[in-house]
N, C-alpha and C positions, 0 to 999 in steps of 0.2 A: 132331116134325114138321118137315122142312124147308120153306123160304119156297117152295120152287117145287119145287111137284107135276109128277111127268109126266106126270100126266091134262093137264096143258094144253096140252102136243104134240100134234104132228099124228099121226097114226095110224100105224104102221109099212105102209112101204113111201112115204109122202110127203116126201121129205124137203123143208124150206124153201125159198125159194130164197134169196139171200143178201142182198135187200133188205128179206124180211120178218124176217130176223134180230134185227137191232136193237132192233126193234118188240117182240117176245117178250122179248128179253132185259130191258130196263125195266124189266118188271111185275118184277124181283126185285133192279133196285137202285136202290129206295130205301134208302138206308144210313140216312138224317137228316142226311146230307153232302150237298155237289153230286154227283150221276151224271151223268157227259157219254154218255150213250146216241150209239152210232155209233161209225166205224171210228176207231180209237186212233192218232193221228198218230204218225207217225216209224217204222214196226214197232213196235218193244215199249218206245214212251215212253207214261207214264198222262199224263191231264193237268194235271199238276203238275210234270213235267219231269221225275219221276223216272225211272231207266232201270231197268226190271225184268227180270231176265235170270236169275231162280234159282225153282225150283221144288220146293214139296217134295211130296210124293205120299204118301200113307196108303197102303196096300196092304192093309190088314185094321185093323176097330175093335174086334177083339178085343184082350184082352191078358190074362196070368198072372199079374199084379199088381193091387193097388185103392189107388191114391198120392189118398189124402184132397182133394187138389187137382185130380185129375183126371177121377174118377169118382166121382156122387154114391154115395151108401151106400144098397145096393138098387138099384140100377142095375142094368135086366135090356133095354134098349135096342140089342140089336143088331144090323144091320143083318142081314137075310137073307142066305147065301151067293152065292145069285145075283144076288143086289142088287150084290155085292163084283166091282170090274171083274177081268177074266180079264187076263193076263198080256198077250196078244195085244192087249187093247185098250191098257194101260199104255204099252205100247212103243209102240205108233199112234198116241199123245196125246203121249208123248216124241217121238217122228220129228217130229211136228208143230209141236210147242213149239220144238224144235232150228230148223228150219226157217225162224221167226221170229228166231232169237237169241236165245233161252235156253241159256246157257251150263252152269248150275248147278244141277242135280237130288237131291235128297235122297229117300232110303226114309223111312218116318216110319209109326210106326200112329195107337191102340194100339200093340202090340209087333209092328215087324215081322216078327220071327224068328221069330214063332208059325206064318207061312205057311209050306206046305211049297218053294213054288217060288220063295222069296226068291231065291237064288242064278241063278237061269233068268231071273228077272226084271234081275239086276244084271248078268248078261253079255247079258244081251239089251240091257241100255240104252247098254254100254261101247262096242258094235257100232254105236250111230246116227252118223253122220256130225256134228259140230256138239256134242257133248258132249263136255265139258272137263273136269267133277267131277262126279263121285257118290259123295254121303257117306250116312251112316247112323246114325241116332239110337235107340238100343235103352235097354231097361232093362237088360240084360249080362247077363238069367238065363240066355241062350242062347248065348251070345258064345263062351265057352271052345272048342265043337265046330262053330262057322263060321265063325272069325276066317279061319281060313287061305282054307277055298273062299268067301269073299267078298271077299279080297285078290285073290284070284284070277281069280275071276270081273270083279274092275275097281272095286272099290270102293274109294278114298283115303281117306276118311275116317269117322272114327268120334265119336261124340258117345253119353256115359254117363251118363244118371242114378243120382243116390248123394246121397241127402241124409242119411244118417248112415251110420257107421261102426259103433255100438253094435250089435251082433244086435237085444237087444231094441226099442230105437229106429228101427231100421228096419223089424222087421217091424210096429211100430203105424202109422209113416207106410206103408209102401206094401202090408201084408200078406205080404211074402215074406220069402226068407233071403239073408241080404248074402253068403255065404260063394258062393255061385256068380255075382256079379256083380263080386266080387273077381278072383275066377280068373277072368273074361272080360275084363276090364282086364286083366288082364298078358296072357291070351293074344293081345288087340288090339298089344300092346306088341308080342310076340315075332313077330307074322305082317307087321310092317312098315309098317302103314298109315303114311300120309307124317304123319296127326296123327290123335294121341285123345285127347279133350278131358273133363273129366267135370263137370258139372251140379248143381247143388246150389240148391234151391227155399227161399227165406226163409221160415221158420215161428217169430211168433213163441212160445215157451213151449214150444218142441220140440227144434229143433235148433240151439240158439244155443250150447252146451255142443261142438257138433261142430265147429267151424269152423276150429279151429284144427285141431284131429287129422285132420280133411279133408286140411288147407294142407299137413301133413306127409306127409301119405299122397302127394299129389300131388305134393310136391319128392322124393321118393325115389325116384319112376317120370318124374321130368322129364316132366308133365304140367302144362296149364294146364288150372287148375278156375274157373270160372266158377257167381256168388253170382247167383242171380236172383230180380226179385220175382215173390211172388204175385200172379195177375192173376183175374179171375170168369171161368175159362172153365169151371165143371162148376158152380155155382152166383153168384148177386147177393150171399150175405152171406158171400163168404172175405174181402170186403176191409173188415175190421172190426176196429178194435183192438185185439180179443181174437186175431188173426192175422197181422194186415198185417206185415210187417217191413220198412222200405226198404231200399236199398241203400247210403243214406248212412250209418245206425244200424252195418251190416256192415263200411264203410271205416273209421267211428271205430275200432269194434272190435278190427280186426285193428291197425289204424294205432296203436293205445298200446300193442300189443305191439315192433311194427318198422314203421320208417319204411315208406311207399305212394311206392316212385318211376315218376311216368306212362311208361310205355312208347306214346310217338303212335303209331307204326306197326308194329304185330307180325305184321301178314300172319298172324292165324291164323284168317282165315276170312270169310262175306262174311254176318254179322250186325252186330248192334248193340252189341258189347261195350265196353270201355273199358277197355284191361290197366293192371295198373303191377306191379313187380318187387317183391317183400318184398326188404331189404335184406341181409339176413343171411341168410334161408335159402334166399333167390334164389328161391323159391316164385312164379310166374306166378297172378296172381289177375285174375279178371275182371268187371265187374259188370254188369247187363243190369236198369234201372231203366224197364220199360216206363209204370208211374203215375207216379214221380217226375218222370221227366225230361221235361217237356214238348217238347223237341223229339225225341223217337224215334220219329217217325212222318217225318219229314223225307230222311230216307235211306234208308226202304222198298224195297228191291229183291224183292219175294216176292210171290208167289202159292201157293196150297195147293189140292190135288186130294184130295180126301174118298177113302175108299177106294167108296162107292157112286158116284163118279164127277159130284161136284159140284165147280165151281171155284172157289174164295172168293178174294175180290182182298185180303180184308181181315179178318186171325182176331178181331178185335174188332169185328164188325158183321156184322149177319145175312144178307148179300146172297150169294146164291149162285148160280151158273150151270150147268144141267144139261148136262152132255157124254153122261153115259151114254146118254141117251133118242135123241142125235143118234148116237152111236158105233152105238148096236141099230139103226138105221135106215139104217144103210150109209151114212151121209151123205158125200159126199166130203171127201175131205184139205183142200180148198180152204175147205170151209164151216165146218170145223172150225177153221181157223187164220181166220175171218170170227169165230166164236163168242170165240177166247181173245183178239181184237184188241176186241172189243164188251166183252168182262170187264176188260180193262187200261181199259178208256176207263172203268169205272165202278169206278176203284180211286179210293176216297175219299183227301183227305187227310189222316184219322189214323183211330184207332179211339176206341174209346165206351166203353174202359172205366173213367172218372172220372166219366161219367154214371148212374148206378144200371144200368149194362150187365146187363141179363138173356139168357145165354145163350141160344139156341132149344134146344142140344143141345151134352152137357158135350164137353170137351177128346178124350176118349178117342173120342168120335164123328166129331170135326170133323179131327184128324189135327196131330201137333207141328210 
C-alpha cells in the first residue's frame, strides 16, 4: 500500500487550485523528519540548502531477475499496467522538472529494458529543452541488443548491476545468468556511452570471494566498479549481522591486497561515491556507505519517480506525492511544477534507514 491513496483526490475533471495544493500534499509527508509543507524556496533548493537537480524515474516495477536485496521472496506485488505512467506522461513530468532546473534524469525500474518503449521514452527525453544527462541503470540482461539504439536515442550513461562473476553465485543472488549481462557490459563499452559504471551490492557470506575477480574484470574493460552497502529497502531484517557488510570491511579488504589511493575528484557522476585508484592494477573502485557514513544524506541531490507515478523526495522514508492522479486529471503544467516544488519543500534531511526502517514497498516497487 502506498502512503497516499488517490481516493483522496479530487475527482477527475477538478483539478486543485495551487493554494490547496500544499494542503494535500502534507497528509504524506510526514517522514518523522521536519516537512516544510509549501512552495520550496529558491526553484529546486529543499530546505536544507541542498540543490536538487537529478531525477531518477522508474518506468516499470517489473523486472526478469529476484536480487535477494531487492525483492522479497514471493513477491507478486505489481503494480497494474495502467497504473504504470505512459511514455507521454513521463516526458510531461520531465518537460516539467527541466523547467524547474533539473538537469539530471536517470531510467531506473525494476529493469528498465523490460518496457518495450524504453528507447521512445530516451529520445523523447533527449528532445526536452534543459536536459543535460540521461543515464541508465539496468541489470544488463537486455543491454547486448539496446546498447546501440539507446546511445542513440541520447542516453550517456549507463550503470550495471553484477554482484558476482561465478554463474552459480549469481544465479543464487539474483536468480539469472551472468553470461548475458556480461555481453551487455562490453556491448555498453563498444556503443560509446561517455561512462559504464558496474555496481556490486555488499553481502555478507555471499560475495566476499568476488571482489577481487570483480576488481579485475573491471580493470580489463577500464571500468569503475562501485562496492555498495546493503540497505532495508525490500525488507527491516537485511540489515542484520548475518548480512550487513560495510563498506569499511570492503576498503580493508581490497586495501591488504594494493594500496587505496583517494581519487577527490573523479567527475564520475552525480551520486554519493568516494573513488580511490588501486595501485597496481590501476583498478577505479568506489564506495557508497549509505548506513555507515553518517553524513550521506548531506549532499542529497535526488528525487525518484515510481513508475505508478509517485514522487518520493526521500528513498529511505515513506513520503510520497501523487503526480499520476494530477497528470489523469489534465492538471496544468503550472500545477504540476506547484506539486514537484511542494515535494522538494518536504525533502527531509536524511533517511530512516538506521532506525528499524520498514519499507512500505520493497526496492523493486519504489524504483533504483
Amino acid at each position: 500500500m502506498t502512503p497516499h491513496d488517490s481516493s483522496t483526490h479530487a475527482p477527475a475533471g477538478n483539478s486543485p487550485s495551487p493554494a490547496e495544493l500544499p494542503a494535500a500534499l502534507c497528509e504524506v509527508a510526514a517522514f518523522g523528519q521536519r516537512a516544510a509543507c509549501g512552495r520550496a524556496p529558491a526553484g529546486y533548493r529543499d530546505p536544507y540548502g541542498r540543490t536538487v537537480d537529478y531525477l531518477r524515474i522508474s518506468i516499470t516495477d517489473r523486472c526478469n531477475e529476484r536480487c535477494l536485496y531487492c525483492m522479497p521472496e514471493g513477491y507478486r506485488g505489481w503494480a497494474q499496467r495502467p497504473d504504470h505512467l505512459t511514455a507521454a506522461e513521463i516526458l510531461r513530468l520531465v518537460r516539467v522538472a527541466a523547467g524547474l532546473g533539473f538537469r539530471k534524469f536517470r531510467l531506473t525500474g525494476g529493469e528498465p529494458l523490460v518496457r518495450a518503449d524504453v528507447v521512445v521514452i530516451a529520445r523523447g527525453m533527449a528532445a526536452i529543452p534543459g536536459v543535460e544527462a540521461i543515464g541508465l541503470s539496468t541489470n544488463g540482461t537486455r543491454l547486448a541488443a539496446l546498447a546501440g539504439p539507446l546511445r542513440a536515442a541520447g542516453v550517456r550513461t549507463v550503470n550495471v548491476s553484477l554482484d558476482a562473476l561465478d554463474p552459480a553465485l549469481y544465479r543464487r543472488i539474483t536468480g539469472g545468468e551472468v553470461g548475458p549481462v556480461l555481453a551487455g557490459i562490453r556491448a555498453a563499452v563498444a556503443a560509446g556511452f561517455e561512462r559504464v559504471k558496474l555496481n556490486t551490492v555488499l553481502l555478507r557470506g555471499l560475495n566476499e570471494g568476488e571482489w577481487w575477480p570483480l576488481v579485475r574484470f573491471a580493470a580489463e574493460l577500464g571500468l569503475p566498479l562501485r562496492f555498495i552497502e546493503l540497505m532495508p529497502v525490500s525488507r527491516a531484517d537485511v540489515l542484520t549481522d548475518a548480512h550487513f557488510l560495510s563498506v569499511t570491511e570492503a576498503m580493508a579488504a581490497l586495501g591488504a591486497r594494493e594500496r587505496l589511493v583517494p581519487v577527490p575528484d573523479p567527475r564520475l557522476g552525480h551520486g554519493p561515491a568516494k573513488y580511490y585508484r588501486l595501485e597496481r592494477t590501476g583498478a577505479l573502485v568506489g564506495f557508497i556507505g549509505a548506513i555507515t557514513n553518517r553524513h550521506f544524506c548531506e549532499t542529497c541531490n535526488r528525487v525518484r519517480l515510481t513508475a505508478d507515478g509517485k514522487l518520493r523526495p526521500c528513498l529511505g522514508n515513506h513520503g510520497e506525492v501523487d503526480l499520476r492522479a494530477a497528470l489523469r486529471r489534465h492538471t496544468r503544467e503550472a500545477d504540476l511544477a506547484e506539486l514537484l516544488r511542494t515535494a522538494l519543500a518536504a525533502k527531509p534531511a536524511g533517511h530512516l534507514f538506521r532506525e528499524n526502517y520498514t519499507p512500505c514497498r520493497p526496492m523493486v516497487a519504489v524504483g533504483g
